[in-house]
N, C-alpha and C positions, 0 to 999 in steps of 0.2 A: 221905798226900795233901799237896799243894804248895796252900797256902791254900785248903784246902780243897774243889778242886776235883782231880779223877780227869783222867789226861791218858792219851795215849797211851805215854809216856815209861813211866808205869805199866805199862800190861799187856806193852810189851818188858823191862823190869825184873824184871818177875816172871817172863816166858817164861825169861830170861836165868837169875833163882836157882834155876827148877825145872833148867835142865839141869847147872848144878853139882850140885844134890843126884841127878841121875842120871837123871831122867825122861826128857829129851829129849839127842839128842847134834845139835850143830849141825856137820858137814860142809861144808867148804872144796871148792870142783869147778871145775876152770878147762877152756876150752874155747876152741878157735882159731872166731871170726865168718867168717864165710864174706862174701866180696863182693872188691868193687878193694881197697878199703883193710883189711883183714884183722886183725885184731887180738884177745888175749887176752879172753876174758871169763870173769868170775868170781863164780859162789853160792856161797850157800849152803844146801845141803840140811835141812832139819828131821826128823830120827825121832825115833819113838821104841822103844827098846828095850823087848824083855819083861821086867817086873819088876812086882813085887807092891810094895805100900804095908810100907817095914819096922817092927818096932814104932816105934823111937823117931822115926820120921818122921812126924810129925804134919801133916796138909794143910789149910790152910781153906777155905773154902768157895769162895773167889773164886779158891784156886788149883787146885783140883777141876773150877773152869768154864772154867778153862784146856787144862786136863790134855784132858778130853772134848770139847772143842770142835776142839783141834788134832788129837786123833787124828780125831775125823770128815772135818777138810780135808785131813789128809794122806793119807787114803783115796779120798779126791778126785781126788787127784793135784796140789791144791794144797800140795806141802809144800817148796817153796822161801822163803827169809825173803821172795822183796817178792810173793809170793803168799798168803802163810798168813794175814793179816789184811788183805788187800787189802780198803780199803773202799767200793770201787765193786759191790763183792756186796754185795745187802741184806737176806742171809742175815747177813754178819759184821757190818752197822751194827747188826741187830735182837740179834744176838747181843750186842756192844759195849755198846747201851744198857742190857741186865740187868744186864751184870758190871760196870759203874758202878754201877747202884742196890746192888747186893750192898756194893762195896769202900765205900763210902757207909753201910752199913746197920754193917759193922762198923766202920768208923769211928765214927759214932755210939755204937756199944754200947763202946767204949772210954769214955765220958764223960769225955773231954779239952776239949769245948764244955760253956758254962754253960749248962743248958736253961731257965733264969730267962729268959737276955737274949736269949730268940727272943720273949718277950711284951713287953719294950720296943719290941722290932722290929714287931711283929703290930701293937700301940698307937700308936705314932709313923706308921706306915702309915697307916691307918684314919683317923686324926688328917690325914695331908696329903691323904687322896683329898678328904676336905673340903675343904679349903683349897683343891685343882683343881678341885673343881665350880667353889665360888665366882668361883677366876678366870678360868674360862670365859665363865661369865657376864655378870662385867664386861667381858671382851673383847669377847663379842656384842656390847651394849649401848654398846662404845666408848670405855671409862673407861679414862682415861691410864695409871692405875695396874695395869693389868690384866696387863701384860708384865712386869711389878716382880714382879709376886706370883705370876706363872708360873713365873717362872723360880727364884724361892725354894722355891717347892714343888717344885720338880725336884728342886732340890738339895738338898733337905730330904731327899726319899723316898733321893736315894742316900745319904746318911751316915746313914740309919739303919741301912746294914749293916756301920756300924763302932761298933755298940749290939752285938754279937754280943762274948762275950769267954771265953776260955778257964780251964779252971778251973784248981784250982795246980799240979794234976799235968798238966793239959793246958801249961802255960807251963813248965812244968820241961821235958817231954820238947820243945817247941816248940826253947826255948834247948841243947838238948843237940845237935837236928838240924842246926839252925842253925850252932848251932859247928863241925858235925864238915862240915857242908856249905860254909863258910868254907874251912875248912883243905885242904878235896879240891883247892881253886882256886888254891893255890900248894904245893901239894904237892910232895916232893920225899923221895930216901931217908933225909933225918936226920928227918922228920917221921912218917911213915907205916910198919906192918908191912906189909916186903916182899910176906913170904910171903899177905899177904891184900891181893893187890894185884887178887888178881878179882873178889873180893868190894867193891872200889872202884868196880871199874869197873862194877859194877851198881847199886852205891848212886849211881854218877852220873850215871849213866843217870837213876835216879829223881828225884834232885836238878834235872835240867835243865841238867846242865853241859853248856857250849859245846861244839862237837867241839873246838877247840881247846884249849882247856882237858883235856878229856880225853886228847888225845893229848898231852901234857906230863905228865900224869899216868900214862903209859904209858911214857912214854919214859926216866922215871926208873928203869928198871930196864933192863940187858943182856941178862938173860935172853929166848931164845928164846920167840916167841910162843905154842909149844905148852907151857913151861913157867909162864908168865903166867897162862894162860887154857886148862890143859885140855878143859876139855868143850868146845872150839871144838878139831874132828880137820882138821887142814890136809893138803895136799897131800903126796905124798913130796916129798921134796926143795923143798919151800917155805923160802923165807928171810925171810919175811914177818916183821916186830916186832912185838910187839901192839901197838903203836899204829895202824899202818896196818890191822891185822884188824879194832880195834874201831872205827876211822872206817869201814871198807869194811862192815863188819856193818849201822851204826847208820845208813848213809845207805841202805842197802837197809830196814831195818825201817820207814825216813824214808818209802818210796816207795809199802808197803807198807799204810800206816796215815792219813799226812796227810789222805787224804780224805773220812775219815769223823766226825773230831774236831772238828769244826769245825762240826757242825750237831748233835752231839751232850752234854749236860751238861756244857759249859763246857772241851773239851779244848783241848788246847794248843802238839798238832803232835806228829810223832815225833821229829824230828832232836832228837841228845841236844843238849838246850839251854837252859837257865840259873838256874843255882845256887850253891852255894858252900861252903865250910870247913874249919876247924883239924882235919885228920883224925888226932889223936892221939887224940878223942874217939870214935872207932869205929863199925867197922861190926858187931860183933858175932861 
């Protein structure tokens, strides 16, 4: 989670690691527009293939709410990326909002948050609703000081959500993400393993790296896009780089998703966008 709130960046993140690990295969599909001005257009298809859970593949639960949710829309017929989470369905926003409370629920059970400093939070609260009556009050009644003390008690209730602090193993793994999310942002081949260079490109997904950023992080390798990013099956004879697949992916999952983050627990758009780090520190 990106300070602790679940974006949308998330659940393409995670679409994106399931289909490395084989669940889902994402399909490249170009197609000539029909009209005066006629011109290429380019999906990407979503399946999934028949396969069983292997042993050593273990799933969680929020990526289980993935796995079942996308096989229902792809049976839909929504299985294109800027259809599969399209959230002007309010089948996929009702859907959205559970698997936030789940990725939520295991975050939580991680106890990387000190659950002490949500009762300073609870206390300091309760403490400034006070202070608002009061100066409500005075404000009725006309008292000069009454906008002085308003506006403290605002500011008050906000910084009490930086009473919230993490415990030593939550700030240990904070600082490791951090670093490794720094270094994705000037990455380059004397910093980063090559060969886990698509495992980058989904950890920066989740990170929030810019597209920019992400495509300079793609484009430090020569290698063929289908060699970069497997489980992304391109056209025959595509010359595509993976940079340009992973901007042309991420701005469809962008299209896809933006609409429903936004009114939902604190998301924060799809378009891959903004994060950072020393990626010698890893993606695992």
């Amino acid at each position: 989670m990106t300070a602790r709130q679940t974006s949308s960046n998330h659940l393409i993140a995670t679409l994106f690691n399931l289909s490395r690990r084989g669940w889902f295969t994402i399909t490249e599909e170009k197609s000539d527009k029909e009209g005066w001005f006629s011109s290429e257009e380019t999906k990407y298809r979503v399946e999934m293939p028949d396969r069983e859970k292997e042993p050593g593949d273990t799933l969680k639960k929020h990526e289980e709410m993935v796995i079942d949710f996308s096989k229902q829309r792809i049976s839909e017929g929504n299985d294109t990326f800027d259809e599969l989470f399209k959230g002007t369905d309010s089948d996929v926003s009702k859907w959205y909002r559970k698997w936030v409370k789940q990725v939520k629920q295991e975050f939580e059970d991680k106890n990387w948050i000190d659950k002490s400093s949500y009762t300073g939070v609870i206390i300091n609260f309760l403490f400034q609703c006070i202070l608002l009556i009061a100066s409500v009050v005075l404000l009725v009644n006309g008292s000069p000081v009454a906008l002085i003390a308003l506006s403290f008690t605002v500011l008050a209730n906000i910084s009490s959500l930086f009473i919230i602090r993490r415990t030593r193993e939550g700030e240990e793994i904070y600082s490791k993400w951090k670093a490794y999310a720094d270094g994705l942002k000037n990455a380059d081949k004397r910093t980063i393993r090559m060969e886990m260079l698509d495992r980058h490109f989904i950890y920066a997904t989740a990170l929030h790296l810019s597209k920019n950023q992400i495509e300079t992080l793609l484009d430090s390798t020569t290698e063929p896009a289908n060699m970069v990013i497997p489980w992304i099956i391109l056209t025959h004879g595509s010359t595509a780089n993976a940079a340009s697949v992973a901007s042309s992916i991420s701005t469809l999952a962008a299209s896809g998703t933006s609409s429903f983050t936004g009114s939902t627990a604190g998301g924060t758009g799809a378009t891959v966008g903004t994060a950072g780090g020393g990626a010698s520190g890893g993606a695992g």
